[in-house]
Structures are given as C-alpha cells and as structure tokens.
N, CA, C and O atoms as CSV, one atom per row, in Angstrom:
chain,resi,resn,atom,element,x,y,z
A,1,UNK,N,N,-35.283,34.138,-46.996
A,1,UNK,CA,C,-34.360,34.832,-46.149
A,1,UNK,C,C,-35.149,35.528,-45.041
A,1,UNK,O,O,-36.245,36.017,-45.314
A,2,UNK,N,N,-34.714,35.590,-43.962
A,2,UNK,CA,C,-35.375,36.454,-42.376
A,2,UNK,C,C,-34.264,37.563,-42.901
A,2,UNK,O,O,-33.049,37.698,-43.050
A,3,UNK,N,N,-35.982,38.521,-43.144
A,3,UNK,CA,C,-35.092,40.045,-42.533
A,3,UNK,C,C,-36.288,40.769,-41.455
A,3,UNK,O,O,-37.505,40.879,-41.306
A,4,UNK,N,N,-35.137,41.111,-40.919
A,4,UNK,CA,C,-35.929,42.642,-39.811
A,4,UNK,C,C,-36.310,43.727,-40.033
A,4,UNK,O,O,-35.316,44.440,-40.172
A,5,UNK,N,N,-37.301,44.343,-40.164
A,5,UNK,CA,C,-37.849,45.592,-40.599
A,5,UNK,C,C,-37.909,46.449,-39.102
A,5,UNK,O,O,-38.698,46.198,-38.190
A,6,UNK,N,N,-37.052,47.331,-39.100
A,6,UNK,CA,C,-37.239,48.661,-38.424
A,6,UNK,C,C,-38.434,49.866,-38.994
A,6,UNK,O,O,-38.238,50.669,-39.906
A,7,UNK,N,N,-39.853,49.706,-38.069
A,7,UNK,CA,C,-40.196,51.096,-38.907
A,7,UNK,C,C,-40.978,50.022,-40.557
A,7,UNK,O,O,-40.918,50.412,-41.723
A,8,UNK,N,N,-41.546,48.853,-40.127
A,8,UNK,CA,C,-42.562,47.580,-41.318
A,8,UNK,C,C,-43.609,48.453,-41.286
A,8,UNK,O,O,-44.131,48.830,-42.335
A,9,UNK,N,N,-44.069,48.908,-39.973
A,9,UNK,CA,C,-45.348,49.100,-40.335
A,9,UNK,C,C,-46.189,50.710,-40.777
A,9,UNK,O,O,-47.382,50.999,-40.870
A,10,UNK,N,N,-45.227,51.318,-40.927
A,10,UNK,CA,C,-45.238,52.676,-41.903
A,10,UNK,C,C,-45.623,52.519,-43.598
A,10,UNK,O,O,-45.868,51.533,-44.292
A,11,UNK,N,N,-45.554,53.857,-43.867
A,11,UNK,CA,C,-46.178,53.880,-45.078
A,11,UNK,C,C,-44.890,53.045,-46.124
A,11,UNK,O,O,-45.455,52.616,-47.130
A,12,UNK,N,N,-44.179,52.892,-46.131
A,12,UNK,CA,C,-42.672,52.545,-47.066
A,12,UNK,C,C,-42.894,51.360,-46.874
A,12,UNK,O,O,-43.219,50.630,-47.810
A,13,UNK,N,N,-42.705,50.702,-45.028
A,13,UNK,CA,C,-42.295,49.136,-44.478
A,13,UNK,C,C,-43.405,48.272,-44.855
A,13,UNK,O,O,-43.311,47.048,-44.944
A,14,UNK,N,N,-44.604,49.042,-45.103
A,14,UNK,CA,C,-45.796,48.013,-44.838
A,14,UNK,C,C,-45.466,47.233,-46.896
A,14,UNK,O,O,-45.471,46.087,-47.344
A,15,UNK,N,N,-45.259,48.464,-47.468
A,15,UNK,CA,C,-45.329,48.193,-48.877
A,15,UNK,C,C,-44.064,47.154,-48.770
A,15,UNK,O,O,-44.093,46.061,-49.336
A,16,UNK,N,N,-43.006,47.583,-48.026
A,16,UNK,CA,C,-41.785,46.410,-48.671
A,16,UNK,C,C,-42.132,45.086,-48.027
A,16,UNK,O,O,-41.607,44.063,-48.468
A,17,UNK,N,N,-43.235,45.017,-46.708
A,17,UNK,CA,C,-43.405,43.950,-46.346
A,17,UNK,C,C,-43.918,43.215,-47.293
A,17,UNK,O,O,-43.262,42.230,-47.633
A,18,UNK,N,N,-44.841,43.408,-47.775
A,18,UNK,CA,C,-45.663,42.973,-48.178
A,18,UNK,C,C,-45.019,42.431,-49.848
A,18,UNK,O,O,-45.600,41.577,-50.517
A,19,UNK,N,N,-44.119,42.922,-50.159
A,19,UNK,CA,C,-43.403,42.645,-50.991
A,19,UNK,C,C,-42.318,41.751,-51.308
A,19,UNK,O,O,-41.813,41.188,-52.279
A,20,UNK,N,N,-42.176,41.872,-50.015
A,20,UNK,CA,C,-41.063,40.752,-49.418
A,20,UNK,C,C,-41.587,38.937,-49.357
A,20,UNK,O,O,-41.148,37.868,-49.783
A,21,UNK,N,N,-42.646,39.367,-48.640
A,21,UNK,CA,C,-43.550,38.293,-48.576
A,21,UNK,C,C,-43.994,37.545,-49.658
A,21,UNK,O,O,-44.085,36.320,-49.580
A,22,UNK,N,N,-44.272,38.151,-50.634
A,22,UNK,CA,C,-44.937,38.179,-51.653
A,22,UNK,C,C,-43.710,36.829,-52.314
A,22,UNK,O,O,-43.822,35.696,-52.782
A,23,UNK,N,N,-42.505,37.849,-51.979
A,23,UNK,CA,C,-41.535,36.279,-52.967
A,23,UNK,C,C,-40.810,35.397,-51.807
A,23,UNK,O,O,-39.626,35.060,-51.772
A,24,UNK,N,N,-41.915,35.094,-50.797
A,24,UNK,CA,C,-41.446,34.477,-49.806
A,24,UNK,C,C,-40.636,34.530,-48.861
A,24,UNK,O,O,-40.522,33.476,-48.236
A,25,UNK,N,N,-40.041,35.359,-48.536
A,25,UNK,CA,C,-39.132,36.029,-47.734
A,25,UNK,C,C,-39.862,36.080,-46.023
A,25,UNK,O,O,-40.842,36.818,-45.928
A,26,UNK,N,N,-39.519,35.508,-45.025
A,26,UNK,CA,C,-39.600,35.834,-43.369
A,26,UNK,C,C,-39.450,37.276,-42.863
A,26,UNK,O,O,-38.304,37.665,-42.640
A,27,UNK,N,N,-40.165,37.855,-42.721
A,27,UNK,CA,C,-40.063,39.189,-42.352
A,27,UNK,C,C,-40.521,39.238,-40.867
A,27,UNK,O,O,-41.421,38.508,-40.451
A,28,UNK,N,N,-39.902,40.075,-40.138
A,28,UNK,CA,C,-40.304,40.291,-38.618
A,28,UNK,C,C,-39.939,41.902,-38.657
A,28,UNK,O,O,-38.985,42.466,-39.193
A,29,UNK,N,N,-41.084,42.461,-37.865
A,29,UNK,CA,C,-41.306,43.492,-37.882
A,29,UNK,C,C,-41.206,44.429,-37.052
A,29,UNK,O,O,-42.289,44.795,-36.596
A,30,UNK,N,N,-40.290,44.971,-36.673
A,30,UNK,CA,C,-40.582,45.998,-35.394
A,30,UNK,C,C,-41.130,47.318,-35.472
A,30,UNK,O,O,-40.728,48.106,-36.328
A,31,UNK,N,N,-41.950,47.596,-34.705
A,31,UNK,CA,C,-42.969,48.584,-34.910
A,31,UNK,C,C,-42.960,49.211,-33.166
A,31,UNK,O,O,-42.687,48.512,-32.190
A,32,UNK,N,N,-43.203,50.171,-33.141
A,32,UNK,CA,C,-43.891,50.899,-31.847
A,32,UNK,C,C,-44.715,51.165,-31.737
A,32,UNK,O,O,-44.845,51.987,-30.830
A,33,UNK,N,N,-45.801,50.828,-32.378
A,33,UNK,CA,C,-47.279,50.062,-32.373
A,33,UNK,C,C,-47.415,48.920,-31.675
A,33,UNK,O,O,-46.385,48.278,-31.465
A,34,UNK,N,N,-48.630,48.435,-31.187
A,34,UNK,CA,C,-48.964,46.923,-31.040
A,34,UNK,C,C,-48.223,46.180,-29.424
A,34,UNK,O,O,-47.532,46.552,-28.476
A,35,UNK,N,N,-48.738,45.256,-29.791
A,35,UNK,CA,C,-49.066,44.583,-28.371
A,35,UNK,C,C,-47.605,44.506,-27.732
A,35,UNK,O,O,-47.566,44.710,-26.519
A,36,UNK,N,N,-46.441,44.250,-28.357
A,36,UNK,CA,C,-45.125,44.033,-27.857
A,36,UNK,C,C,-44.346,45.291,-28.157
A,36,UNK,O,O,-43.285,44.814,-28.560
A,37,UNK,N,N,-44.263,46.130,-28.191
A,37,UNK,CA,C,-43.759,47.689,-28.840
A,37,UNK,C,C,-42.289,47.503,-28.546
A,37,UNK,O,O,-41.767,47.075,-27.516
A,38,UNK,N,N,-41.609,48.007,-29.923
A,38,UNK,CA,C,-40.613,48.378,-30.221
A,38,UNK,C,C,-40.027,49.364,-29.659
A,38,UNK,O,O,-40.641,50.407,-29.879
A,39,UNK,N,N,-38.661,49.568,-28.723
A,39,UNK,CA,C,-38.533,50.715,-28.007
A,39,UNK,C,C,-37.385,51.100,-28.432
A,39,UNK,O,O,-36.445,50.407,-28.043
A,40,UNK,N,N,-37.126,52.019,-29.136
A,40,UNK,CA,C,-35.551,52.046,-29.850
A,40,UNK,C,C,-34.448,53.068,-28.839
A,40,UNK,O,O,-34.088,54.003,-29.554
A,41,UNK,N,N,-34.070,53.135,-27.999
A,41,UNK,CA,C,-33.668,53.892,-26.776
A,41,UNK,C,C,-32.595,53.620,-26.386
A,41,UNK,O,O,-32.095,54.105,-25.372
A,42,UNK,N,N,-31.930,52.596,-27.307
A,42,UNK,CA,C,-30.282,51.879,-26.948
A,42,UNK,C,C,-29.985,51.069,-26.127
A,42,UNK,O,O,-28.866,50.672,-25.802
A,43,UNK,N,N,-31.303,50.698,-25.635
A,43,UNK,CA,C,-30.557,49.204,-24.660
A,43,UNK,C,C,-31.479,47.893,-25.477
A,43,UNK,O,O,-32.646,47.997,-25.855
A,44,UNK,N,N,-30.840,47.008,-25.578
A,44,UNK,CA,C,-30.701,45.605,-25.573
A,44,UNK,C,C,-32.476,44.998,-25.007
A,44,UNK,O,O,-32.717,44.949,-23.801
A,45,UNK,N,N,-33.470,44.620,-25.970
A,45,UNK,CA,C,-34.640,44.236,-25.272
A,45,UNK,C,C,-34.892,43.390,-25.801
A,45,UNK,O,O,-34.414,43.146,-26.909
A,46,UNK,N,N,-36.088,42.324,-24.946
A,46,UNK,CA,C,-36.647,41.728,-25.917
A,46,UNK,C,C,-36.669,40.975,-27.409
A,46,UNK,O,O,-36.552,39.813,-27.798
A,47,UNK,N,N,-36.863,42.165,-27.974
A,47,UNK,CA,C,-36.655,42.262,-29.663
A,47,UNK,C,C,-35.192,41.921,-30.280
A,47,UNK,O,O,-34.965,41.467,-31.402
A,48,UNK,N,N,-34.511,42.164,-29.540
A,48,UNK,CA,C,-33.115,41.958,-30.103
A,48,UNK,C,C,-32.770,40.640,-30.415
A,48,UNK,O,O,-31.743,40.440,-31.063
A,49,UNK,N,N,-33.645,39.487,-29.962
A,49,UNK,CA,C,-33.614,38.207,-30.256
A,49,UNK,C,C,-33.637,37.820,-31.690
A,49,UNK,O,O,-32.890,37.015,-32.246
A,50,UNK,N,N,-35.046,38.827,-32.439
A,50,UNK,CA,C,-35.189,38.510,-33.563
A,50,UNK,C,C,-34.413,38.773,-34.896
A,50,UNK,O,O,-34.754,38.515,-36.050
A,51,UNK,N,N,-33.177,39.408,-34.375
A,51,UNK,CA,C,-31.824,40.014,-35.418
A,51,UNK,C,C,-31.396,38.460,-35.764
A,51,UNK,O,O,-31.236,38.030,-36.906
A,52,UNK,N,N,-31.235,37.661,-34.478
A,52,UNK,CA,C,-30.377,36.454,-34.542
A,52,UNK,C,C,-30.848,35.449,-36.352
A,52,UNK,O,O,-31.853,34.841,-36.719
A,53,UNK,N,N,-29.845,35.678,-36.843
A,53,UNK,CA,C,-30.336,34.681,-38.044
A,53,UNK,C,C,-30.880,35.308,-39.173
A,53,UNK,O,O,-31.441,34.743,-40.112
A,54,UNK,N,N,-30.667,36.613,-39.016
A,54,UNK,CA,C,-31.425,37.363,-39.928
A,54,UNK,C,C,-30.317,37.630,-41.525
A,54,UNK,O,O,-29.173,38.079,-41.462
A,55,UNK,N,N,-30.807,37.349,-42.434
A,55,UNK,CA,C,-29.753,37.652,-43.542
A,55,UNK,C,C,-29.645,39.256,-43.985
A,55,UNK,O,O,-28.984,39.644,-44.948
A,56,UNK,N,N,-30.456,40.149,-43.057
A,56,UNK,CA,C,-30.778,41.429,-43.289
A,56,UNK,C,C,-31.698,42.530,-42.802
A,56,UNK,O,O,-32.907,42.681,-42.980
A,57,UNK,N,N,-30.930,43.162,-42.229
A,57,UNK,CA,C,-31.988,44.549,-41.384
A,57,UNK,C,C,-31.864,45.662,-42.334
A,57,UNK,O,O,-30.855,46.039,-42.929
A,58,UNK,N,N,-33.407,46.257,-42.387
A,58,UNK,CA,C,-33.720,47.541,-42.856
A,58,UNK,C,C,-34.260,48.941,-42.083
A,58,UNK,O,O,-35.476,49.015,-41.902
A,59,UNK,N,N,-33.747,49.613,-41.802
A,59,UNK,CA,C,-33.807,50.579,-41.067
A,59,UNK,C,C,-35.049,51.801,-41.352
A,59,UNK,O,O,-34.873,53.008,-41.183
A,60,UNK,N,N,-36.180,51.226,-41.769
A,60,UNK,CA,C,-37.230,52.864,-41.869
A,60,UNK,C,C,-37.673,53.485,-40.630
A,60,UNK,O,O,-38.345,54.438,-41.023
A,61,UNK,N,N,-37.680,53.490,-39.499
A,61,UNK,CA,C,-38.073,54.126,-38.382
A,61,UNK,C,C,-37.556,55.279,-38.456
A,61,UNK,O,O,-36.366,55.491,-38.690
A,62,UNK,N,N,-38.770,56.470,-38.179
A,62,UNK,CA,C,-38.199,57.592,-37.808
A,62,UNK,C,C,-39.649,58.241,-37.921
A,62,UNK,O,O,-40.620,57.503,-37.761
A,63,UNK,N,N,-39.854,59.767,-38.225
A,63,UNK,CA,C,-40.757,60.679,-38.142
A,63,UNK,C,C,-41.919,60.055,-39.256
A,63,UNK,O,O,-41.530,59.586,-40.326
A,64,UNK,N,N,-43.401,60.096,-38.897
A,64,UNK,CA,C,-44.352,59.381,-40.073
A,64,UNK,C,C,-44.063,61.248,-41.274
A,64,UNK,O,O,-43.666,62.371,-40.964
A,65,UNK,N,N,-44.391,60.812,-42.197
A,65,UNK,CA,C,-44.339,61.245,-43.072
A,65,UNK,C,C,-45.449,62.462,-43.398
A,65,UNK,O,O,-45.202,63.470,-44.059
A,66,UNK,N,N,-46.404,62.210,-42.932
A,66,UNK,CA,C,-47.311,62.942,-42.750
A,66,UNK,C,C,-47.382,64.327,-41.432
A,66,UNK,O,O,-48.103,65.321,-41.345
A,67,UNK,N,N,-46.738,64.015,-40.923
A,67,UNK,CA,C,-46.661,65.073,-39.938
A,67,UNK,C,C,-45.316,65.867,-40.344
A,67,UNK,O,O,-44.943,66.689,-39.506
A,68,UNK,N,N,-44.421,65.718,-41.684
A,68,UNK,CA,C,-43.492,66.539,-42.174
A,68,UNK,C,C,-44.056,67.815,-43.053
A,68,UNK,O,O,-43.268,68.624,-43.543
C-alpha cells in the first residue's frame, strides 16, 4: 500500500517508516528537511501529487519534541 507520511522524518515518522517498510509498504515522505521541502502553508504544491493513489495519509508534523 502507498502511504504519505506528514512529519516521516521525526522521531515517531522515521520509526513508523521504517516499519512500514519493513512489511513492504510504499511510503513517501514529506518532511521540511531536504532537498525538495515540504511547505505546509495551505496552498496546493508540488507534493500534492504524491497523495494521488495513496491508500493512506498520516499526519505527524508539528513541534520536534525536544524543544517541548
């Protein structure tokens, strides 16, 4: 199954990625890290391509955990 990870590459996303993967699962990742950055600001970018086909989005983006 393709799912979308909001917020993969945090302390939570990286573990479910990797978990996901693990039983074969397509994961795509949006992050605001890295070479193509994730811009979550309410308009329509880029990234929004990779929802298409997806059997499931997970929403972890928000404050890192460490700075709480």
């Amino acid at each position: 199954m393709k799912i979308v990870i909001a917020g993969g590459s945090g302390f939570l996303g990286s573990a479910l990625v990797e978990a996901l993967r693990a039983r074969g699962d397509e994961t795509i990742v949006l992050s605001r890290r890295g070479a193509t950055p994730w811009t979550p600001d309410g308009t329509i970018g880029p990234w929004a391509r990779e929802i298409d086909g997806a059997g499931a989005i997970v929403n972890l983006a928000g404050e890192p955990m460490p700075d709480k």
